[in-house]
Residue frames as a rotation matrix with the C-alpha (Angstrom) as fourth column:
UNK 1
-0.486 0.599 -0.636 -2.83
-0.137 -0.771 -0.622 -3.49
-0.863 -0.215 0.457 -4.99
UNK 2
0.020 0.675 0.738 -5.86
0.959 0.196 -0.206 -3.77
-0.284 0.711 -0.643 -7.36
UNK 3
-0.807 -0.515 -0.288 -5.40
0.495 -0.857 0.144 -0.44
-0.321 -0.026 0.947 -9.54
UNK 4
-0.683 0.709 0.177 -8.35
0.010 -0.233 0.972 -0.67
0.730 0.666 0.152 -10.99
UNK 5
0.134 0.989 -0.070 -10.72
0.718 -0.048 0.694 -0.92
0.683 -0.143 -0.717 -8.51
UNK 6
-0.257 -0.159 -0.953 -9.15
0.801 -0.587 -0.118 2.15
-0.540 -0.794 0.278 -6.54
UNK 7
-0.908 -0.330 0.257 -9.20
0.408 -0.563 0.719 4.16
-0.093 0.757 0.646 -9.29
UNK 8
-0.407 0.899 0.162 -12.75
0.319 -0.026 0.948 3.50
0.856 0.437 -0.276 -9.94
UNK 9
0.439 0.803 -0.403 -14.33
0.818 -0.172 0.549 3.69
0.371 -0.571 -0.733 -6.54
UNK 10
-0.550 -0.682 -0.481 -11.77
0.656 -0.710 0.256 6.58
-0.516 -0.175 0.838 -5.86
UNK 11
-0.782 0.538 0.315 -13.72
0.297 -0.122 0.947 8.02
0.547 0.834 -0.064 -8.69
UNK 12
0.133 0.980 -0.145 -17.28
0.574 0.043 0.818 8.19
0.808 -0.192 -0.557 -6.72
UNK 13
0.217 -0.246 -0.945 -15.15
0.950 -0.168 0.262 9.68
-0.223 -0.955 0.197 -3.34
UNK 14
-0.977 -0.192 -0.096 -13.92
0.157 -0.943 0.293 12.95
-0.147 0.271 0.951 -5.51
UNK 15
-0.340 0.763 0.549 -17.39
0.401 -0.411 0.819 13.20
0.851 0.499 -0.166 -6.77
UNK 16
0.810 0.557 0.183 -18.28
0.105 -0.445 0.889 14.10
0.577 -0.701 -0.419 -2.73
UNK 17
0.080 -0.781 -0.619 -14.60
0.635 0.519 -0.573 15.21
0.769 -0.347 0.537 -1.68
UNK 18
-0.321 0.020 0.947 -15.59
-0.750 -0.616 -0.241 18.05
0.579 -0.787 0.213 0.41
UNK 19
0.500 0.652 0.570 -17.90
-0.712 -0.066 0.699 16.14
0.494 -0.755 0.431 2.41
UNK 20
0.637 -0.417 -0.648 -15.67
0.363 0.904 -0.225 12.82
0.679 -0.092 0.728 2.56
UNK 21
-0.524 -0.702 0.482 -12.40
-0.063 -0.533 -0.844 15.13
0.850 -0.472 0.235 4.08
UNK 22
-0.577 0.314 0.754 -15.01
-0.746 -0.579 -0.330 16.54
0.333 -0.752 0.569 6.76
UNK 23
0.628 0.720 -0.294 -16.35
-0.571 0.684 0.455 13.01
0.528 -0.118 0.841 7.73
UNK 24
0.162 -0.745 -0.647 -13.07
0.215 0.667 -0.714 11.75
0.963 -0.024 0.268 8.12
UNK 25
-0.827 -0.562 0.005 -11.22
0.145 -0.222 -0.964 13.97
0.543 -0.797 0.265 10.45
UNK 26
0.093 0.987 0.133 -15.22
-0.682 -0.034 0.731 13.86
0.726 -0.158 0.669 11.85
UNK 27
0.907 0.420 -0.030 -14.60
-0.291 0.676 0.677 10.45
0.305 -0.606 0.735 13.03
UNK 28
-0.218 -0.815 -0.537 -10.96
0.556 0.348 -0.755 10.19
0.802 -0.463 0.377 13.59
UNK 29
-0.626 -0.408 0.664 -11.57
-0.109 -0.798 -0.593 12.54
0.772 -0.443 0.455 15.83
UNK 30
0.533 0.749 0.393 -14.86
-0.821 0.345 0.456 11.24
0.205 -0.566 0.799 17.96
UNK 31
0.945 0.063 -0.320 -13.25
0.005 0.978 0.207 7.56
0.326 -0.197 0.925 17.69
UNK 32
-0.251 -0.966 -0.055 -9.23
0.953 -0.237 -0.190 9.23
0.170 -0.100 0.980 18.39
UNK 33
0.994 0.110 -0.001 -9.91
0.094 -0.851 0.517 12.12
0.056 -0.514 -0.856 20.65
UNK 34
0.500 -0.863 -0.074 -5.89
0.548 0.249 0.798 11.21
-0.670 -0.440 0.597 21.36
UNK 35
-0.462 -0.672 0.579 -4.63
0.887 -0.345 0.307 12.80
-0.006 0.655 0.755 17.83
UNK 36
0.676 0.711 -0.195 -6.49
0.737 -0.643 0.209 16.03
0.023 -0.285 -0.958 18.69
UNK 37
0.383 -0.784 -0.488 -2.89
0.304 -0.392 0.868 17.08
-0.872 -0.481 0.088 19.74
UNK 38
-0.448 -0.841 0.303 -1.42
0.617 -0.046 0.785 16.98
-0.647 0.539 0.540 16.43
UNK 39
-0.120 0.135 0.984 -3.80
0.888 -0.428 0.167 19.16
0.443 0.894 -0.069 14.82
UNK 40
0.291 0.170 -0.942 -3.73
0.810 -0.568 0.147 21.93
-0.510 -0.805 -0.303 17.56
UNK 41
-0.283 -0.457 -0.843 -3.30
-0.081 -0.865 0.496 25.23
-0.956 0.209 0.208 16.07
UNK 42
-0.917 -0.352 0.189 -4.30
0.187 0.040 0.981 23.85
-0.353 0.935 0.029 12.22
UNK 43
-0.304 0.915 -0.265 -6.90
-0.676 -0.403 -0.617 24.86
-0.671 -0.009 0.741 10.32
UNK 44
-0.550 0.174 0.817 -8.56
0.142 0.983 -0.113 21.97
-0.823 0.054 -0.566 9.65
UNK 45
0.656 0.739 -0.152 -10.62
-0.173 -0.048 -0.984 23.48
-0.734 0.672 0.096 6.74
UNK 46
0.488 -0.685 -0.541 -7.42
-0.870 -0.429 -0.243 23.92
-0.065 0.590 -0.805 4.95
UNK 47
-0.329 -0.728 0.601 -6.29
-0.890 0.452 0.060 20.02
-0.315 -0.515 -0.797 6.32
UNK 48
-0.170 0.317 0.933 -8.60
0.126 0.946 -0.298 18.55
-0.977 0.067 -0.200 4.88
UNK 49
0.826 0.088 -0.557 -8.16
-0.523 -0.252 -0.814 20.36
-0.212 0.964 -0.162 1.11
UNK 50
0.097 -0.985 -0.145 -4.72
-0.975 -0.065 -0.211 19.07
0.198 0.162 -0.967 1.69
UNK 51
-0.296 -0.014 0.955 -5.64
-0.438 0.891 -0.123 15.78
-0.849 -0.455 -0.270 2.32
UNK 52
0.610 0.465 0.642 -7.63
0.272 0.638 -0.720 15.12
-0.744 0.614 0.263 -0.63
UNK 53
0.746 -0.355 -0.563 -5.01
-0.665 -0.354 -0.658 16.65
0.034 0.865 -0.500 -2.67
UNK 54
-0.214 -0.717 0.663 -2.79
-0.863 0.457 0.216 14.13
-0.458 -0.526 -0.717 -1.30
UNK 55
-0.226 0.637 0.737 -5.09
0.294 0.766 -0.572 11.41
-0.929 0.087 -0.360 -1.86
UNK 56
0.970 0.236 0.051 -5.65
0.029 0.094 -0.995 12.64
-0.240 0.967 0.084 -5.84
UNK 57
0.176 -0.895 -0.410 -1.88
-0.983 -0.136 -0.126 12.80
0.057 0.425 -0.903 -6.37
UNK 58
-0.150 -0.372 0.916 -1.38
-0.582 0.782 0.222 9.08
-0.799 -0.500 -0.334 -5.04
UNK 59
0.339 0.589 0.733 -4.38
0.363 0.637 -0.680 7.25
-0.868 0.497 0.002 -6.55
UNK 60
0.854 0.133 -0.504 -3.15
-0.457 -0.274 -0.846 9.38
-0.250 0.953 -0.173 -9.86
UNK 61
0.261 -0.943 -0.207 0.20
-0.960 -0.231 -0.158 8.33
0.101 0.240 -0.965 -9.45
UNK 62
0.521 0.316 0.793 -0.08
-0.576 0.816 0.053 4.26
-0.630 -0.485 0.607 -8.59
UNK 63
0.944 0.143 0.297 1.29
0.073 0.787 -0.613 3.43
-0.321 0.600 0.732 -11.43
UNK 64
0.238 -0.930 0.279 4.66
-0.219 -0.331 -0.918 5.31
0.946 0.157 -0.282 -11.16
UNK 65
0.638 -0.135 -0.758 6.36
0.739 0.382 0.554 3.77
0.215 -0.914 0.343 -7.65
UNK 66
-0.447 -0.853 0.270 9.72
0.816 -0.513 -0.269 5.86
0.368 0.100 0.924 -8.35
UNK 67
-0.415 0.285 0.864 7.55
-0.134 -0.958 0.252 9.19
0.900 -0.011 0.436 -7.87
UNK 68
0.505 0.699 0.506 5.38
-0.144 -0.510 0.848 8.01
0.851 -0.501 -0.157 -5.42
UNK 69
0.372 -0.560 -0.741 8.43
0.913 0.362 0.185 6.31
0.165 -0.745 0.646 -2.94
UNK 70
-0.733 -0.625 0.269 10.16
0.597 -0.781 -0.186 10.09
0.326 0.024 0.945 -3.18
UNK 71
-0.224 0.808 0.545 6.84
-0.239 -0.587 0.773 11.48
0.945 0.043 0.325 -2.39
UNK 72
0.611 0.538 -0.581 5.55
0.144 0.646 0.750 9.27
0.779 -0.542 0.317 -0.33
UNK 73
0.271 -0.627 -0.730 9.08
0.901 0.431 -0.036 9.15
0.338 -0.649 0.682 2.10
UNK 74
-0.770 -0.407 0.491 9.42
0.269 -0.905 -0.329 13.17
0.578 -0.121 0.807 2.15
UNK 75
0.116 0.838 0.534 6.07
-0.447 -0.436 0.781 13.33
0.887 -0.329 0.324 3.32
UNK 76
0.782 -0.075 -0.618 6.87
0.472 0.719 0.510 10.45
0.407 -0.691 0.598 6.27
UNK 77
-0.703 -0.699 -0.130 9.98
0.598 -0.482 -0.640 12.93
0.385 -0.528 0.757 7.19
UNK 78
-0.810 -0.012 0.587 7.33
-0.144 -0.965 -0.219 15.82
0.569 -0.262 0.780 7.92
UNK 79
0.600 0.794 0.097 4.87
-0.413 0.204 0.887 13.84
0.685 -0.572 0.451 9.96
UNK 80
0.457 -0.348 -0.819 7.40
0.803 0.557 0.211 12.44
0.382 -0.754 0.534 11.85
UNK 81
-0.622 0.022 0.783 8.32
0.159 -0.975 0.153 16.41
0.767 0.220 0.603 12.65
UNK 82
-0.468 0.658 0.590 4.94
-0.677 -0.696 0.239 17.23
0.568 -0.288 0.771 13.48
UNK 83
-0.368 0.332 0.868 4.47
-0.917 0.025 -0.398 14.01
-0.154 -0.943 0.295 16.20
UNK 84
0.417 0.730 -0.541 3.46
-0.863 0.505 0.018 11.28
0.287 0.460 0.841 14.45
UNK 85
-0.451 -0.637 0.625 4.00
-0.856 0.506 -0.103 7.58
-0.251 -0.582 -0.774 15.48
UNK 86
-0.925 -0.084 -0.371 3.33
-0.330 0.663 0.672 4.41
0.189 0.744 -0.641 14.38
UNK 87
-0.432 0.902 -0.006 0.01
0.383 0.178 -0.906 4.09
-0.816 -0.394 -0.423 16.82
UNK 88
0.093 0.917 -0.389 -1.44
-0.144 -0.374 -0.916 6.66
-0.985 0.142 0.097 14.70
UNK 89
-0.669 -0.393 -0.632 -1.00
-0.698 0.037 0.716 5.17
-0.257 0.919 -0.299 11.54
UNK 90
-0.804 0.553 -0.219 -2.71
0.589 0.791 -0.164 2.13
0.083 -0.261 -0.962 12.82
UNK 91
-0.358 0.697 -0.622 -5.48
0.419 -0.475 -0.774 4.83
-0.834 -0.537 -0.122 14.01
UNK 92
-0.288 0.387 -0.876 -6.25
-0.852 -0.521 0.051 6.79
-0.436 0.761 0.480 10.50
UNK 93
-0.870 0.138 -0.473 -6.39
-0.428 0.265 0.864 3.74
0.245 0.954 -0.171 8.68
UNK 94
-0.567 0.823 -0.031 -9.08
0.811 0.551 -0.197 1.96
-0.145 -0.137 -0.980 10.31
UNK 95
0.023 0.682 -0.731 -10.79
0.076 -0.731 -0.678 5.55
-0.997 -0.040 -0.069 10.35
UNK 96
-0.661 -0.169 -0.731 -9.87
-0.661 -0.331 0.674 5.98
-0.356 0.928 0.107 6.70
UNK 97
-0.936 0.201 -0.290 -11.33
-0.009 0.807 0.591 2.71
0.353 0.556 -0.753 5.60
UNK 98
-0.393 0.919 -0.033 -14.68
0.888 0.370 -0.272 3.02
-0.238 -0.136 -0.962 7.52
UNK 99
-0.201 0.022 -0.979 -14.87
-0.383 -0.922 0.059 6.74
-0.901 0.387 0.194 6.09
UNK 100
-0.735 0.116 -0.668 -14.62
-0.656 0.126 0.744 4.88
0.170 0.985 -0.016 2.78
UNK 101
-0.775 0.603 -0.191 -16.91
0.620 0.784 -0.038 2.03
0.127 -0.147 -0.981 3.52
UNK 102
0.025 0.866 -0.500 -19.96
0.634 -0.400 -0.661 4.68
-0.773 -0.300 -0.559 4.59
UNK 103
-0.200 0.277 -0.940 -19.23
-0.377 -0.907 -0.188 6.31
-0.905 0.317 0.285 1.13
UNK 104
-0.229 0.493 -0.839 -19.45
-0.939 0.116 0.324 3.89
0.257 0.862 0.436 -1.11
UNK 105
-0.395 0.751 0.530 -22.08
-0.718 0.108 -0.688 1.57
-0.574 -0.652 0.496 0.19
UNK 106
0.834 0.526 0.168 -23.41
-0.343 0.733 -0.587 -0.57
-0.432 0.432 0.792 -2.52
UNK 107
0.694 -0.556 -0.458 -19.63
-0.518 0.057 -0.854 -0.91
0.500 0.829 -0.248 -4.03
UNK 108
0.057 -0.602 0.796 -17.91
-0.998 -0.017 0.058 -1.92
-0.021 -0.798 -0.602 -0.27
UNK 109
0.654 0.142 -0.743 -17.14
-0.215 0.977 -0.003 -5.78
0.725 0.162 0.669 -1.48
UNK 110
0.708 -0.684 -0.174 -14.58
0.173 -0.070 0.982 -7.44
-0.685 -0.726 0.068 0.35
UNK 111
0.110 -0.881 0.461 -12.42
0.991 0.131 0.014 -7.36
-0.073 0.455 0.887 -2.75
UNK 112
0.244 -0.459 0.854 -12.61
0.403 -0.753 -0.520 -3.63
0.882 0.472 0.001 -2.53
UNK 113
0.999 0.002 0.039 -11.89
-0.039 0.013 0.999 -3.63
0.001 -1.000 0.013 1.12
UNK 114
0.456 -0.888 -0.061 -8.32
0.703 0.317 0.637 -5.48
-0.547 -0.333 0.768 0.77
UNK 115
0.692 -0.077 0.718 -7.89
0.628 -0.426 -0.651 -3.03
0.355 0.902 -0.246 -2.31
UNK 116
0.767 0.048 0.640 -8.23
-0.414 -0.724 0.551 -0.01
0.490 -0.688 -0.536 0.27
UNK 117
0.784 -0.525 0.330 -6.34
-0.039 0.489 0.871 -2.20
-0.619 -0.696 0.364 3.34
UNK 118
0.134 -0.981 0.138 -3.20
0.866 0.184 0.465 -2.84
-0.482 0.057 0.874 0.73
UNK 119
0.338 -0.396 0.854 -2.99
0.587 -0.620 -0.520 0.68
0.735 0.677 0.023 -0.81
UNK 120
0.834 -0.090 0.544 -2.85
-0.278 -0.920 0.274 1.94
0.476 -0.380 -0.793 2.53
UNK 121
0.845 -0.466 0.264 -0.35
0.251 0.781 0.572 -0.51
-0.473 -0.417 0.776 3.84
UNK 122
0.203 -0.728 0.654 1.91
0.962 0.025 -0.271 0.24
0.181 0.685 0.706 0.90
UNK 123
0.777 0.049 0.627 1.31
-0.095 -0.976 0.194 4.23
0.622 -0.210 -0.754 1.69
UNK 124
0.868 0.318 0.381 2.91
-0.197 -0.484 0.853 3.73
0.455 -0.815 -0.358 5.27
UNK 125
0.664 -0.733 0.148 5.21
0.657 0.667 0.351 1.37
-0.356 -0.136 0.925 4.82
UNK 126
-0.304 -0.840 0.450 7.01
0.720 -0.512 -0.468 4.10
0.623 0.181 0.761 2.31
UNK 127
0.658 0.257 0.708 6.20
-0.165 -0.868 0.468 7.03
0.735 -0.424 -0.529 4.80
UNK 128
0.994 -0.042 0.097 7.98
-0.024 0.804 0.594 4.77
-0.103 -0.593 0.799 7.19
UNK 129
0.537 -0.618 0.575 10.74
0.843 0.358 -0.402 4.76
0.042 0.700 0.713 5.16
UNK 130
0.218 -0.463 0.859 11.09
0.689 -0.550 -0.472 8.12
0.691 0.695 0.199 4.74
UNK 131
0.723 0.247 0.645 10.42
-0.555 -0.347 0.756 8.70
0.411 -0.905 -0.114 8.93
UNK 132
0.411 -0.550 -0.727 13.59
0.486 0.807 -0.336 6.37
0.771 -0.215 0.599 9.75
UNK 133
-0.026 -0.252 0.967 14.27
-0.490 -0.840 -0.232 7.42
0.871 -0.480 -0.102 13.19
UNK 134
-0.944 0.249 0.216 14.79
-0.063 0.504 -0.861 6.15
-0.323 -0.827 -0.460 17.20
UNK 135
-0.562 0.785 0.260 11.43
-0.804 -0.444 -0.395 6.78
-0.194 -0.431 0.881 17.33
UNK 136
0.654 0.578 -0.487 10.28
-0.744 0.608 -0.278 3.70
0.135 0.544 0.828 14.95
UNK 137
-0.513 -0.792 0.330 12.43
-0.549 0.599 0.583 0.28
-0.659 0.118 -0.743 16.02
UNK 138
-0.941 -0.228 -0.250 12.04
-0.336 0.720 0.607 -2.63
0.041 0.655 -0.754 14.03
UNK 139
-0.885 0.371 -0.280 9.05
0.464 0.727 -0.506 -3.44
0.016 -0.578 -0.816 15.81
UNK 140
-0.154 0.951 -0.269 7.06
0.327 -0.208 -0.922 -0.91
-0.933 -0.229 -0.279 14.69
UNK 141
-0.749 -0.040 -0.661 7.21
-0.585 -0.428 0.689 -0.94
-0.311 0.903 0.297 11.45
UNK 142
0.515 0.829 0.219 4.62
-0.525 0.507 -0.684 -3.13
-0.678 0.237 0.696 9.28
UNK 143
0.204 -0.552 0.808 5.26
0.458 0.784 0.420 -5.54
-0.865 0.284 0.413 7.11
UNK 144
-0.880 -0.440 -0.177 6.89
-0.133 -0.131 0.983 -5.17
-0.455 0.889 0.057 3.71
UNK 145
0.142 0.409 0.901 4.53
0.478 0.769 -0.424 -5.45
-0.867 0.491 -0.087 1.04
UNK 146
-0.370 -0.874 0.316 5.93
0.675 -0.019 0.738 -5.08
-0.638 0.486 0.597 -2.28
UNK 147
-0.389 0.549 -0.740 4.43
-0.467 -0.810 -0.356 -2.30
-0.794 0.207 0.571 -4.84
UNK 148
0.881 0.277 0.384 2.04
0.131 0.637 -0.760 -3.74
-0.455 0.720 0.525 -7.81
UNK 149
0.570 -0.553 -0.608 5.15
-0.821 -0.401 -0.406 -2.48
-0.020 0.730 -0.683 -10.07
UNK 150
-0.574 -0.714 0.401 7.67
-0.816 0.539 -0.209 -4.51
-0.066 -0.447 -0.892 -8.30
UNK 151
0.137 0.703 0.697 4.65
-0.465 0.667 -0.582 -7.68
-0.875 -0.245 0.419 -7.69
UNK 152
0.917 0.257 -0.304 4.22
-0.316 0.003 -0.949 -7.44
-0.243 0.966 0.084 -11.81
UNK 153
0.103 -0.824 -0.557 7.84
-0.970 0.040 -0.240 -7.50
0.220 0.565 -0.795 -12.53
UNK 154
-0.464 -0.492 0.736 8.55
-0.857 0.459 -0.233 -10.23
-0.224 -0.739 -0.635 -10.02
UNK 155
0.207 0.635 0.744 5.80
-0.051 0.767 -0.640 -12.55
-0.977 0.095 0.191 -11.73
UNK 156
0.674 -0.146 -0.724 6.93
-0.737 -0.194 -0.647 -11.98
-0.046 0.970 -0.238 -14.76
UNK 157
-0.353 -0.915 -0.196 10.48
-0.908 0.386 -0.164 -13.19
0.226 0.120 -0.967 -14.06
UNK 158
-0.255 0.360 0.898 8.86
-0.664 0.609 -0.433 -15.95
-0.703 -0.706 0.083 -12.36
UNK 159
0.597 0.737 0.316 6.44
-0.160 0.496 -0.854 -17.09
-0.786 0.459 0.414 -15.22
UNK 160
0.087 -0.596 -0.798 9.65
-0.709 0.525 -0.470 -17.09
0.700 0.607 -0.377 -18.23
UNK 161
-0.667 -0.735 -0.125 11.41
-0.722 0.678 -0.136 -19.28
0.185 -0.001 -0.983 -15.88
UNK 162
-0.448 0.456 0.769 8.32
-0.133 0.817 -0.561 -21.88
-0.884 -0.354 -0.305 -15.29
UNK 163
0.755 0.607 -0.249 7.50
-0.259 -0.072 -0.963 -21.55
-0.602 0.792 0.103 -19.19
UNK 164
0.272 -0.960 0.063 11.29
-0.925 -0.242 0.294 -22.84
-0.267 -0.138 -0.954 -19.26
UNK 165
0.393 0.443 -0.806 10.28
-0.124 0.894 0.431 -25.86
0.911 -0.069 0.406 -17.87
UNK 166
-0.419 -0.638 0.646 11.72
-0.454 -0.469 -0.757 -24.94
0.786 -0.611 -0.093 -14.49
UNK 167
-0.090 0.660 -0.746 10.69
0.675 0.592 0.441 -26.54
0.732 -0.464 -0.499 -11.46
UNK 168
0.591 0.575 0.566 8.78
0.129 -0.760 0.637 -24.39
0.796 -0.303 -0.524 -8.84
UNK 169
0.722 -0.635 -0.275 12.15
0.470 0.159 0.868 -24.86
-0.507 -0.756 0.413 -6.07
UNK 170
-0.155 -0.983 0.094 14.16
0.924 -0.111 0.365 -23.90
-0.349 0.143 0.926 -8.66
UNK 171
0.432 0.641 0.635 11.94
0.762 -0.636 0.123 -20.72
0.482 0.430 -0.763 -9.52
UNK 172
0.942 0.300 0.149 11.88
0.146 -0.767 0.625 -19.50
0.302 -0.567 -0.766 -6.64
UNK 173
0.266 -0.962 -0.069 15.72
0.714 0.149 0.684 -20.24
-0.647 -0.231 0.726 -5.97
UNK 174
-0.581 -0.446 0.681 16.72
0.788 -0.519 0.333 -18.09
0.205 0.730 0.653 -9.24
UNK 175
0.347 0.489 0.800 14.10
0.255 -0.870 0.421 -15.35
0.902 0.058 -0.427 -7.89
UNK 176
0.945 -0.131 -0.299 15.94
0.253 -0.284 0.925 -15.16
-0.206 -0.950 -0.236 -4.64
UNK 177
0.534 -0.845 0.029 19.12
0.670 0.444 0.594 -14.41
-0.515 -0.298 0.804 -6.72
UNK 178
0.377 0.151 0.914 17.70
0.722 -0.666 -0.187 -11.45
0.580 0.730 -0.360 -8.50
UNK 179
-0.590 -0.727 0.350 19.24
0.407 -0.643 -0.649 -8.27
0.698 -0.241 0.675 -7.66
UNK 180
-0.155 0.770 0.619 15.41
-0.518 -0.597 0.613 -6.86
0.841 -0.226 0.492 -6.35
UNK 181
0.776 0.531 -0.341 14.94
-0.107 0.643 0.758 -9.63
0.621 -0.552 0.556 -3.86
UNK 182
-0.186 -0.972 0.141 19.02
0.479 -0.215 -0.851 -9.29
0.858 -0.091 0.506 -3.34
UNK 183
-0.508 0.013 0.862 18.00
0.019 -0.999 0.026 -5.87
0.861 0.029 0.507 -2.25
UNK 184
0.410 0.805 0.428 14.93
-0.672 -0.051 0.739 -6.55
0.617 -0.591 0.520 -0.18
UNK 185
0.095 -0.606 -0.790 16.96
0.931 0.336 -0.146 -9.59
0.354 -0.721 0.596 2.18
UNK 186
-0.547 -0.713 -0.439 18.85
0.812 -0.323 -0.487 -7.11
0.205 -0.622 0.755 3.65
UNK 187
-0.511 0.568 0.646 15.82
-0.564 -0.788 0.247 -5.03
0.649 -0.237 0.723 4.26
UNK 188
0.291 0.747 0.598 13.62
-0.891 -0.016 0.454 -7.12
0.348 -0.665 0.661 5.66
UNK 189
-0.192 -0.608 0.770 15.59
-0.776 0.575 0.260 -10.52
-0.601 -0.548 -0.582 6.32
UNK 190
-0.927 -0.246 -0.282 16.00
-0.371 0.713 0.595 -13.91
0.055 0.656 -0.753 4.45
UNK 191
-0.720 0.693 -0.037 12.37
0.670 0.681 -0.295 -15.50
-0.180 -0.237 -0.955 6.01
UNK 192
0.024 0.770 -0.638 10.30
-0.024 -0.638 -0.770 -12.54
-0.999 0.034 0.003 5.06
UNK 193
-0.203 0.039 -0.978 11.67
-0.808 -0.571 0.145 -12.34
-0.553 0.820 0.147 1.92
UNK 194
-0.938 -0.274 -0.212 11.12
-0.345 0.682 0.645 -15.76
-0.032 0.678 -0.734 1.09
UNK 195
-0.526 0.745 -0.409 7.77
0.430 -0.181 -0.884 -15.42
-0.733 -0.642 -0.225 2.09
UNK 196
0.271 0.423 -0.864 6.98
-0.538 -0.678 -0.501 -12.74
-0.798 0.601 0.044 -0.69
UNK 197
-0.509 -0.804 -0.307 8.94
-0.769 0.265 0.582 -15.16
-0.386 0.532 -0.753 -3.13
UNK 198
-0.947 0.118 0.298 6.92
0.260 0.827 0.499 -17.68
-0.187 0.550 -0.814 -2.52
UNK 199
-0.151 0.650 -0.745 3.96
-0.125 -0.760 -0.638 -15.64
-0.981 -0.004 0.196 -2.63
UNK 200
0.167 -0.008 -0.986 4.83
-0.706 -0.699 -0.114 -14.65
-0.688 0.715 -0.122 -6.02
UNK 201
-0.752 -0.564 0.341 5.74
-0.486 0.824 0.291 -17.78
-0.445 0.053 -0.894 -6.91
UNK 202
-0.549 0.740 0.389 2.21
0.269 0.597 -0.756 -19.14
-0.791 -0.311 -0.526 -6.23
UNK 203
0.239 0.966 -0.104 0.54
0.078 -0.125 -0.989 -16.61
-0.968 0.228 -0.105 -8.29
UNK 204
-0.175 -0.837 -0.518 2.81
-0.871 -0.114 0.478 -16.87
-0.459 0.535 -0.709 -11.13
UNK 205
-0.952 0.164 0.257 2.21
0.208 0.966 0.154 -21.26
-0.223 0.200 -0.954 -11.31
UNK 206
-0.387 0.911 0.144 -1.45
0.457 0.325 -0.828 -19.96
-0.801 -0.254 -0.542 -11.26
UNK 207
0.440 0.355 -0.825 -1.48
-0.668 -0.485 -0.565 -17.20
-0.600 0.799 0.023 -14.28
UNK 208
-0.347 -0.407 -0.845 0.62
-0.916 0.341 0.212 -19.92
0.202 0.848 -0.491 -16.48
UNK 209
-0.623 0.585 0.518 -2.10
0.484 0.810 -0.332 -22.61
-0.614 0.044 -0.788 -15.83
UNK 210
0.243 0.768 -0.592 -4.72
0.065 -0.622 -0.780 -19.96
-0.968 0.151 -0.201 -16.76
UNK 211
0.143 -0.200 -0.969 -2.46
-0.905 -0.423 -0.047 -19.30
-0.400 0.884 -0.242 -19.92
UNK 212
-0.795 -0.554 -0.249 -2.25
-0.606 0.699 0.379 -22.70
-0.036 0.452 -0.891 -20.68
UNK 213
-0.174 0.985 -0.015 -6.11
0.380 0.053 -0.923 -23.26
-0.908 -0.167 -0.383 -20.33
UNK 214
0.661 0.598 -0.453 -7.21
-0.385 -0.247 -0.889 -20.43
-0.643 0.763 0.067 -22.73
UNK 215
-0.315 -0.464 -0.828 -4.04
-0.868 -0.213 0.449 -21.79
-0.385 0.860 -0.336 -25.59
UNK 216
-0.798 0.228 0.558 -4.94
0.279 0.960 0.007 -25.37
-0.534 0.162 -0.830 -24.85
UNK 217
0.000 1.000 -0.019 -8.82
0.568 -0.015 -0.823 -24.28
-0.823 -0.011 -0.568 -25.69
């Protein structure tokens, strides 16, 4: 996740959060007549204050994972409660993201697209988490994708051991022997996780060129 550019264009969406809320559930609702059901009985003026308060507690909180995974997984127990299912997860975001896209128009790059596309990804995945039930097999979850916290650390560890003089096999070996990656295996399995490894890996060989560029210069 790019914190900065949520933050910022997040920014321009509070400046117009009444109307933003009441666009959304606008079009989720014209383009997903189907989740109609789950808001039966709610007052939707009140659903959508409670959205954007959601949505300022996150984007404030992005930079603490610990808060927002406890947050984030209590809330994924009480939608999964009130009917929710992995379809319609798949169904808000795309509504969420073209809700944002029609508000901030001159600012909708693609790099603030994927911004949007992994903060919500990361959202669901811990909701997901916190909704562990028959209801969700293996198969409907999304992928893993790790939080910037966890990303940051994980390049770190990465970049001592290739500033070592490590070779990029053995990097990624000693990052697959950390306790965090330990951890994640046995969540998500040995070929995902080596996957994010080498991921990290990549961009890691690519900030300690960069940093060897500007000392060289």
């Amino acid at each position: 996740m790019n914190l900065e550019i949520l933050q910022e264009t997040f920014t321009t969406i509070r400046l117009n959060s009444e109307q933003f809320v009441s666009v959304f559930y606008d079009n989720l609702f014209t383009e997903c007549p189907e989740v109609k059901n789950l808001f039966a009985g709610t007052d939707i003026s009140k659903q959508e204050r409670k959205l954007m308060t959601v949505f300022v507690v996150i984007i404030s909180n992005l930079h603490d994972i610990s808060y927002l995974r406890n947050l984030l997984k209590n809330l994924g127990k009480r939608h999964l409660k009130y009917g929710v299912i992995r379809k319609h997860y798949h169904l808000l975001g795309e509504t969420m993201l073209k809700t944002l896209e029609s508000f901030l128009p001159e600012k909708w790059t693609a790099e603030v697209e994927q911004a949007w596309k992994d903060a919500y990804q990361t959202i669901v995945n811990l909701m997901l988490e916190g909704a562990k039930d028959d209801n969700f097999s293996s198969d409907d979850r999304l992928p893993y994708i790790p939080s910037i916290v966890e990303k940051l650390r994980a390049e770190a560890i990465a970049q001592k051991y290739l500033r070592d003089g490590r070779s990029i096999n053995l990097v990624k070996h000693r990052l697959l022997e950390d306790y965090y990656f330990k951890e994640l295996e046995q969540k998500i399995g040995r070929a995902e996780t080596m996957k994010i490894v080498s991921d990290v890996v990549k961009k890691a060989s690519q900030k300690e060129l960069n940093y060897n560029k500007v000392k060289i210069s």
